[in-house]
N, C-alpha and C positions, 0 to 999 in steps of 0.2 A: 834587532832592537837592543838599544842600552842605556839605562835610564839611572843616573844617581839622586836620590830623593830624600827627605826628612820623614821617617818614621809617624811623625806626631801626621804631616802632612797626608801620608797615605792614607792612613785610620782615616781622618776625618772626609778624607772624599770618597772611600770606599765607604764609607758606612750611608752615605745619603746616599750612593749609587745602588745599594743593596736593598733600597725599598723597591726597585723595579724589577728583582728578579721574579724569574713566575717558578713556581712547582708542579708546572704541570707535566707529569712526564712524556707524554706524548711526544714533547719536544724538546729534546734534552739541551739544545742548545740555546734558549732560552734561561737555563739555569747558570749559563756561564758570565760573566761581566767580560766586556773587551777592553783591552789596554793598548792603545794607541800612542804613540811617542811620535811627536812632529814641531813645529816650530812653535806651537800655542803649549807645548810642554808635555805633562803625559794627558790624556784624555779618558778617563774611566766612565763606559756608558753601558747600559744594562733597561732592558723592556721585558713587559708580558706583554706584549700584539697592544695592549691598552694601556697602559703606565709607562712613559720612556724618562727616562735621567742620562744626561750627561755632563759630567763633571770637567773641570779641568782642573790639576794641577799643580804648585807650580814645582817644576821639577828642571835638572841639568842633562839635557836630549846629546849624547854623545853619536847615537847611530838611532835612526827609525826605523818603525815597525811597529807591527801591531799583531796581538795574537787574542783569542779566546783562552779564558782558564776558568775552571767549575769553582763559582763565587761564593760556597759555603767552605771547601776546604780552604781557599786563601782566603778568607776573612779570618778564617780562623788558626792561619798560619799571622798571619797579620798581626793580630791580638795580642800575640805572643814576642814577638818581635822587639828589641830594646830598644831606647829610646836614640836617635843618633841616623849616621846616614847608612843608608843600605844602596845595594846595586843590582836592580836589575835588569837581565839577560835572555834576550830569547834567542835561543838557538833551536832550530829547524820546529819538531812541538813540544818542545821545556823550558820552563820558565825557570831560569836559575835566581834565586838569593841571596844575597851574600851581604853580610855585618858582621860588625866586631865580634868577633867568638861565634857567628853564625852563619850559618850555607844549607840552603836547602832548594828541592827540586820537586815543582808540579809540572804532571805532563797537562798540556792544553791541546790546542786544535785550531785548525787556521781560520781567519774570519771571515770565509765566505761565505759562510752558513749564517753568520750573524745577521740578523735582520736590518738595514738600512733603516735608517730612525727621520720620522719627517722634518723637513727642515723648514723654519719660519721666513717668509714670505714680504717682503714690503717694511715698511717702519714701525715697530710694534709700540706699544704702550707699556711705558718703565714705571714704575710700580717699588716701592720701598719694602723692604720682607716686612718690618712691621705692621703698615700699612695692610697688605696682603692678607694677613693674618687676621690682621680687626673685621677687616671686611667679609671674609669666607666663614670667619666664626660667629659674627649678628647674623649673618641670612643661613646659616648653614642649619641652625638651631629649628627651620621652621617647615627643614626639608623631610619628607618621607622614611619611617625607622625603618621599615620593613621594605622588603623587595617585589613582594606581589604584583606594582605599577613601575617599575624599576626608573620608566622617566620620572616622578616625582620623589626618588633619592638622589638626584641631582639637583646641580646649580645649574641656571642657565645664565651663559655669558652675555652679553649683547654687546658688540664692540662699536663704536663709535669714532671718529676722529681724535677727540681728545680725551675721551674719557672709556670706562668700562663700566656697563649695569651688571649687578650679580641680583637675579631672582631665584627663588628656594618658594616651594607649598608644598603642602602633605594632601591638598585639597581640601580642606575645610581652613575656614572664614570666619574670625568673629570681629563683633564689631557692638561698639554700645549707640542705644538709643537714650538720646536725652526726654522726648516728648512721647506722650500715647499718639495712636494717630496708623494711617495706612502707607507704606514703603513699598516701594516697586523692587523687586530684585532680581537681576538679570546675570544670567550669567552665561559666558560662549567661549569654545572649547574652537581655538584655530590651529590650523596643519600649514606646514607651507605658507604661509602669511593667509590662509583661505578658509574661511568661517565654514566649519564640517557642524559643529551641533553646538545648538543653545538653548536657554530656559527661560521663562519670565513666568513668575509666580507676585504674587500681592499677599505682603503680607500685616496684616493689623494687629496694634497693638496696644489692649486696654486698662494693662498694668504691669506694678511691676514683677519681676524675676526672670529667671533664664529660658532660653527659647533656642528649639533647636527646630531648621528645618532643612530637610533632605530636598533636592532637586536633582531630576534625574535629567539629563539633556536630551536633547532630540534632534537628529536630521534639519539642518535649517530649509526655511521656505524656498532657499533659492537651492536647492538640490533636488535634482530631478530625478530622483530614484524610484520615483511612481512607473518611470517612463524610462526606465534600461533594457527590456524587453522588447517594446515595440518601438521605440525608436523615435523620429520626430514625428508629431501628429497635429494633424489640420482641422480643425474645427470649422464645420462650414454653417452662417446660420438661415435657413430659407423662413421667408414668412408665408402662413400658412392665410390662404384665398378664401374669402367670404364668400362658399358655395351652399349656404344654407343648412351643410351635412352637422354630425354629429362636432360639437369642441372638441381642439387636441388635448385639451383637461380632463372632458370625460374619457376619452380613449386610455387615456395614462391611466386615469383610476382601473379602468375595467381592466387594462392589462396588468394593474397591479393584483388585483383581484384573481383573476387568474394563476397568477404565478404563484402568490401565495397559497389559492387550492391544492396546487399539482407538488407542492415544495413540501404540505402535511400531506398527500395522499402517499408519496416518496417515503417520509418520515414513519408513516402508519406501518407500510408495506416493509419497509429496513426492520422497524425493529420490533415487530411482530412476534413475538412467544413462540417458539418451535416446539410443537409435542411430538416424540416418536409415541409410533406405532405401533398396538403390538405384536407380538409376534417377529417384529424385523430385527436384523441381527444387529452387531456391538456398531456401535459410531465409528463412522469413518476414521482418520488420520487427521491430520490437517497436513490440505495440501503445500505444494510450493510456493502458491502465488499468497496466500494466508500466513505463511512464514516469511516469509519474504515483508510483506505489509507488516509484521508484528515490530520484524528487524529496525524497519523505516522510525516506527512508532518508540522502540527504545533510543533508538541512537539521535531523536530529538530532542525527547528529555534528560541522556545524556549531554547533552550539546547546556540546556539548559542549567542544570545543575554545574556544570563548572562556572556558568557564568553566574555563580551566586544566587540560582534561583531566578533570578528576573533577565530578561534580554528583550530587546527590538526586534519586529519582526523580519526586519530590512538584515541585520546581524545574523540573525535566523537564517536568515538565504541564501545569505554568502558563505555560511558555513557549509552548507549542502548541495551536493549536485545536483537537484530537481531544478525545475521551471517552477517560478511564482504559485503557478496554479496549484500547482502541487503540494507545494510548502501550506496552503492557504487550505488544502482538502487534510493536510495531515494536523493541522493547527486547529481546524475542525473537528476534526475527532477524538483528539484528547481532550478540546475543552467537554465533548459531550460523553467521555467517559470520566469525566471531575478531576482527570490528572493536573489541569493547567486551568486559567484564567485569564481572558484577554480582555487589556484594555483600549479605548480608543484617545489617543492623545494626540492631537493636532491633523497631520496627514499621516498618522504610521500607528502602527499599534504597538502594546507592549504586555508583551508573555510573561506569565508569573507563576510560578509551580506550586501547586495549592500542598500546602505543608500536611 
């Protein structure tokens, strides 16, 4: 590689090139910028896996090539550099220097290591940098400060034939009302273009000031997560024959009836007051399967508490390796030892950690 170039020229492309280097050491080559020398002139391009730049340019290409070289010490050999043409030189992994009154030598490394940078696809949308700028700085203002949701610290592009939408939320909404009066408020949360969760609250309003209200989303009705367990299931309806016997109304009472008996007899008998004995010796241990059930019982309401206290039961499940039923014996027993509180909101419940 040999390349004669304007000083002022290299600053200014290496310095926008220098926004994509990463610091992560892990990968050292990463930290390098590549300089490429070919017919579009010299090429200076530099990525962290996530951020890519590449520059061109314009430069007097006597021989190609291209090498890595570690882009803090030559930026900062750079900086330094006079103003006027310099030269250079890669020979085998050195990158030679050379100006008026100056010659200097970084060793580099060949760019196979370099990462291949994606390359744009089809007719893209040309866009003015000022243009650019107005646009990513109004919607950028209303995007997420903090990373805890990390998708709503982004812009979202939507590309179009002729044009580009840029969308930015932190997820909250405000909006004024002119009139008192009741407003429907809906709001739906899609994956894949595919409605995952939404809300619809009503809300009234009988004067003025400010009003804040929280919605929590939910599982929509067309997901069938009642039924990922068992599968598809058939409903069969038979009508039942005028044999003079007992109504299917009353059966269902009585069986309700029933059930409810044997569900307090259950209840009585579980948590019955244990007195020892006298005379008998120290209390056992607790054994494995007792430790074991404790473990299940922390590691829910840990589950819980990262998610801020509140989660869905459906959330809930997917966190854990149990079967539903299980999740649903374990969500039972803390609400009845007062650690949690469940609500029923539509088709799903939702878990709340009593403070």
């Amino acid at each position: 590689m040999k390349v004669s170039i304007l000083t002022e020229n290299l600053k200014k492309g290496l310095s926008i090139a220098m926004r994509g280097v990463s610091t992560r050491v892990q990968l050292p080559i990463l930290s390098t910028v590549l300089l490429k020398a070919g017919k579009e002139g010299l090429v200076i391009s530099a990525t962290d896996l996530e951020l890519s730049f590449k520059v061109k340019v314009r430069a007097k290409v006597e021989e190609e090539g291209e090498m890595a070289i570690p882009a803090k010490l030559f930026s900062d050999l750079v900086a330094t550099l006079p103003v006027g043409v310099i030269e250079l030189t890669g020979e085998k992994q050195t990158l030679i220097i050379k100006g008026e009154k100056v010659k200097a030598e970084v060793v580099g490394q060949g760019s196979e290591e370099f990462p291949s940078l994606p390359k744009a696809r089809g007719k893209g949308l040309e866009l003015s940098i000022e243009e650019l700028q107005e646009k990513v700085e109004r919607v950028g203002i209303a995007a997420a400060k903090d990373d805890s949701r990390p998708i709503l610290a982004g812009v979202l592009w939507v590309f179009s034939e002729k044009k580009a939408t840029l969308v930015a939320t932190d997820g909250t909404y405000s909006f004024d009302i002119l009139e008192p009066g009741s407003y429907l408020i809906n709001a739906q949360f899609f994956e894949n273009n595919e409605l995952k969760y939404e809300a619809e609250e009503v809300l009234s309003i009988t004067g003025d000031g400010d009003f804040r209200l929280d919605l929590i989303l939910f599982p929509s009705l067309e997901d069938d997560f009642l039924f990922d367990e068992f599968g598809d299931m058939n409903v069969v309806v038979v009508a039942e024959p005028d044999n003079g016997g007992v109504p299917g109304q009353a059966l269902l009472y009585i069986g309700l009836i029933a059930f409810a008996g044997l569900a307090f007899y259950i209840f009585i008998t579980r948590h019955k007051p244990s007195h020892a004995m006298k005379g008998t010796a120290a209390e056992k241990p607790p054994t494995n399967e007792k430790l074991s059930a404790q473990r299940e019982l922390d590691e829910v309401l840990g589950i819980i508490k990262n998610y801020g206290g509140r989660i869905t039961q459906k959330d809930l499940r997917e966190k854990l390796p149990h079967s539903e039923a299980k999740v649903s014996l374990i969500v039972a027993e803390l609400e009845h030892m007062g650690k949690i509180k469940k609500f029923k909101k539509g088709r799903g419940n939702i878990i709340v950690l009593n403070e």
